[in-house]
N, C-alpha and C positions, 0 to 999 in steps of 0.2 A: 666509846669506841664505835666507829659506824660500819659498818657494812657493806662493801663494795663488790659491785657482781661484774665480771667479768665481760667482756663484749661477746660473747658467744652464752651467757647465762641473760644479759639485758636480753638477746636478739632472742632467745626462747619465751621469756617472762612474754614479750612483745607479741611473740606467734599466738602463744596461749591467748591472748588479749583476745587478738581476731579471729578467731576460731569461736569463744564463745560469744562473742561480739556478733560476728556473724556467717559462724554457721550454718543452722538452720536456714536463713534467707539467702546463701548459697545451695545450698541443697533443695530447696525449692523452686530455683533458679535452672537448675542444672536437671533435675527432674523433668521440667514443664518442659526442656528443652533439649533433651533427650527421651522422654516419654520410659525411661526405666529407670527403678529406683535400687539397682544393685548400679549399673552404668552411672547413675547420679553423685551416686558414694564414693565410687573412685576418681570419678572427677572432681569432686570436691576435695580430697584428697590429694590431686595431683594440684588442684591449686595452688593448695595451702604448701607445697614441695618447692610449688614452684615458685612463689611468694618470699616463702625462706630462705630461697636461693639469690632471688632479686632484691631481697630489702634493703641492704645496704647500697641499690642505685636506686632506690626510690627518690623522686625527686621530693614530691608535695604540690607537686603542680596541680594534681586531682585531690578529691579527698582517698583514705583508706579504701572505702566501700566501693567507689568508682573503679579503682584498681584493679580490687579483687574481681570485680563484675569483669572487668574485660578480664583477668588472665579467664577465670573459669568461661568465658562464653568463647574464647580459641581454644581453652581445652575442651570444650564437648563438639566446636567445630573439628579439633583433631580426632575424636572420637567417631563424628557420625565419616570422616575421610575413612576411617578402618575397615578393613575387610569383612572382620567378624560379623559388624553391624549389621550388614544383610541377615543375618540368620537368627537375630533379637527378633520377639513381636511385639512389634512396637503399639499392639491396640493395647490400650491399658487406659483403664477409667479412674476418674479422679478418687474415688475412692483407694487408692492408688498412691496416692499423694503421702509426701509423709508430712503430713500436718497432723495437729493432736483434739482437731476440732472433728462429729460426729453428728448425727449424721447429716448427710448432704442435701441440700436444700434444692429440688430438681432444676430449680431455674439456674442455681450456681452451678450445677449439672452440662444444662444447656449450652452456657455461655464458655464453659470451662472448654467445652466438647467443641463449642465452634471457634475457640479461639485456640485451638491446637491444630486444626483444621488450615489456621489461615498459612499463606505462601511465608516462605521464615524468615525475609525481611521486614514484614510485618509484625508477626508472632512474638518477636524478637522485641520489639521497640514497647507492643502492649505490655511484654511481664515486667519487663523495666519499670515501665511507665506506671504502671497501677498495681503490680503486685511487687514491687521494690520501691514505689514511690521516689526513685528517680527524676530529677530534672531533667529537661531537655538538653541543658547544658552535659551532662553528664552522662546520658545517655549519647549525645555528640561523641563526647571522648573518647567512652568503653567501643562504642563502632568503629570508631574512625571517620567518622561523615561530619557533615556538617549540622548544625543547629536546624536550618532550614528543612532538611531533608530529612533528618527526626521527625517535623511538625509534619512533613506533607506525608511520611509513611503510618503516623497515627491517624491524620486524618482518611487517608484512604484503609486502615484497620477498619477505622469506625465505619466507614460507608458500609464496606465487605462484613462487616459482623452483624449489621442494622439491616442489608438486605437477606444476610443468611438467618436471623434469627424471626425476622419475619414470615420470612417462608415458613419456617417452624409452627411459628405462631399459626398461622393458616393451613397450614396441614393438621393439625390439632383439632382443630374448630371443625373441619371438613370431614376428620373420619368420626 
């Protein structure tokens, strides 16, 4: 006798998937891009709402991950839209982070510090790009832009991250 689960028992089984699927790498998404890690947790939260609400129009045109990246990166766009937000402090150091690695290594410090820094179409394409190991293609989709314009906002990241980290470097050396 087999076991058949109901289309509202499949569509849980399925939420539960991605959630621990990916999780954590939303939540580190939504942190770095929100800079608070209560604010990170309900947006990760509202994704996964919002995800279970959309699944049944999921096409497959993206992968999973790409999906989820764009609902959560409009939901923390709707977040930083909120009133409240103003009155969040938003300085919070990567120590901060809810990652389960210890302690911080000052250059990943540095880099972390100046890539929160950067203008947020920038910001935006780096955590994709290197801390979600996202494609270009993909990182395309969850924005809405195009391929091309992925490649030229990473490329101008890197310029703005190479001249701000040099500076560093040389103030360092200096005092």
């Amino acid at each position: 006798m087999s076991t058949q689960f109901s289309p509202d028992a499949e569509k849980e089984m399925h939420l539960e998937q991605l959630m621990n699927q990916y999780g954590d790498s939303l939540l580190r998404l939504c942190y770095l891009y929100l800079k608070d890690a209560g604010m990170a947790q309900d947006a990760v939260q509202d994704t996964f709402v919002k995800a279970w609400k959309k699944m049944d129009t999921f096409e497959g045109r993206s992968s999973e991950k790409t999906w989820l990246c764009h609902i959560a990166i409009n939901t923390c766009r709707d977040y930083q839209k909120s009133r409240w937000l103003r009155f969040v402090d938003m300085r919070r150091s990567i120590d901060d982070l809810p990652l389960p690695i210890q302690p911080v290594d000052p250059i990943v410090r540095d880099v972390y510090e100046t890539v929160k820094a950067l203008p947020e179409k920038y910001r935006i394409c780096v955590l994709l790009y290197y801390w979600q190991r996202m494609t270009l293609e993909d990182i395309a989709q969850v924005l809405s832009v195009s391929k091309s314009t992925v490649h030229h906002r990473l490329e101008k990241a890197k310029v703005l991250l190479k001249m701000e980290l040099e500076g560093s470097e040389t103030e360092c050396v200096n005092t």
